[in-house]
C-alpha positions in Angstrom: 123.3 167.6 62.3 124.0 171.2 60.4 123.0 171.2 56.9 126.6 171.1 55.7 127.5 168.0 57.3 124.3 166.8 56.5 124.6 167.4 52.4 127.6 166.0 52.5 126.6 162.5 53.2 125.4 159.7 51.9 122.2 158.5 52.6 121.8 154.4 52.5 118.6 153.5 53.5 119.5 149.5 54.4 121.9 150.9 56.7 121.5 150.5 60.2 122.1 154.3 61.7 120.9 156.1 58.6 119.1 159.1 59.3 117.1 158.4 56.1 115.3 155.5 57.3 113.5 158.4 59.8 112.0 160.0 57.5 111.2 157.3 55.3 109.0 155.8 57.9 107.2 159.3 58.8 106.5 159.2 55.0 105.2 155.9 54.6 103.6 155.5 58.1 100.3 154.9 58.4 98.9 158.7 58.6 102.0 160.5 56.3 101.0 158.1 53.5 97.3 159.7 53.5 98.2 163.0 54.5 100.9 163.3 51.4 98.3 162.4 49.3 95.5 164.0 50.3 97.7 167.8 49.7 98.4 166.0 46.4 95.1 166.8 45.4 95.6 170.5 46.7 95.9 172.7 49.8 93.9 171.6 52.7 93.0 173.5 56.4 93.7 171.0 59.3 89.8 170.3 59.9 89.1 169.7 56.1 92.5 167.6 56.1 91.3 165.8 58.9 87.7 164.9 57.5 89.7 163.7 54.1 91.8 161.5 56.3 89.3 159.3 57.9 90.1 158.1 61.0 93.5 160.1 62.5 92.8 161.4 65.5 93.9 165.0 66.2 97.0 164.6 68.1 97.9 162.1 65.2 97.5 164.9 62.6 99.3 167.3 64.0 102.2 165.2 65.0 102.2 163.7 61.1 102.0 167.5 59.7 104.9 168.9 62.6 106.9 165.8 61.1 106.5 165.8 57.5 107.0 169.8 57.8 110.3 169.2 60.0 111.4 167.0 57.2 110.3 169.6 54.4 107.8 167.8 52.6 104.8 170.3 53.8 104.8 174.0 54.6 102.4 175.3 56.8 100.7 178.8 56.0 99.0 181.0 58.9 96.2 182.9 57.2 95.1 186.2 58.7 91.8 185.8 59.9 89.6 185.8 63.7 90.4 183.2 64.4 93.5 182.2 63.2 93.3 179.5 60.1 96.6 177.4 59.1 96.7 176.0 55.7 98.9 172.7 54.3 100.7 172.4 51.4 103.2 171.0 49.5 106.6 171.5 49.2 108.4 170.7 45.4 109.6 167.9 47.5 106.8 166.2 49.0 105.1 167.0 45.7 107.4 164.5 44.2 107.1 162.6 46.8 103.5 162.6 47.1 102.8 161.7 42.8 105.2 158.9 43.5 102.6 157.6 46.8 99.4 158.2 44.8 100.8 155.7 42.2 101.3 153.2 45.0 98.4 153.8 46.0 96.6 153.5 42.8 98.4 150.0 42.1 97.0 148.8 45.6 93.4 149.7 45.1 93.3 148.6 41.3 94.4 145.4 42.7 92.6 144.5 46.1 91.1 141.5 43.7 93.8 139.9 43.6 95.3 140.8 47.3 91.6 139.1 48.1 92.0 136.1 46.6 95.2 136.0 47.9 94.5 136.2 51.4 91.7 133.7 50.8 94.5 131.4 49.3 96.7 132.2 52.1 93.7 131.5 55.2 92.8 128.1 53.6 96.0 126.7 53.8 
């Protein structure tokens, strides 16, 4: 799709061929989630990125960062140096996008109480 046919329609997530679904899922996936967030809190290299999302393998990662780039939420920096050094950041985009994840985020951890209790509820049953 060329970015003048693409600008001039309407996204509707609930619909069934909408391209918006995409790259809502690569933004709430398991790995885009954390990786928005963590360049919310400033530019990261792809090892430090990696250590500050515990867990994603390195294929993962780079896949994440090649799709959340492709979709214009990140921009990737190569730095001049021996060897080579990449850098991650935000775009004004996934900035917005990524403030608007980080108070998910927040709402989930201040209340794993009650999503505890929950679950217990839920088990016992």
């Amino acid at each position: 799709m060329t970015e003048d046919t693409s600008s001039s329609l309407e996204a509707d997530v609930f619909a069934r061929d909408c391209s918006s679904r995409e790259t809502l899922q690569g933004i709430t996936g398991r790995w885009g989630i954390l990786v928005l967030a963590a360049l919310g809190e400033g530019s990261y290299r792809f090892s430090a990125l990696r250590r500050r999302v515990d867990g994603v393998s390195e294929r993962m990662l780079s896949q994440t960062l090649q799709s959340l780039e492709r979709d214009g939420m990140i921009t990737r920096t190569v730095l001049e140096a021996i060897p080579p050094k990449v850098e991650y950041d935000l775009t004004p985009l996934g900035r917005e996008v990524a403030d608007r994840l980080v108070g998910l985020i927040e709402v989930v951890q201040s209340n794993m109480g009650d999503v505890y209790a929950s679950r217990d509820r839920y088990d016992s049953r």
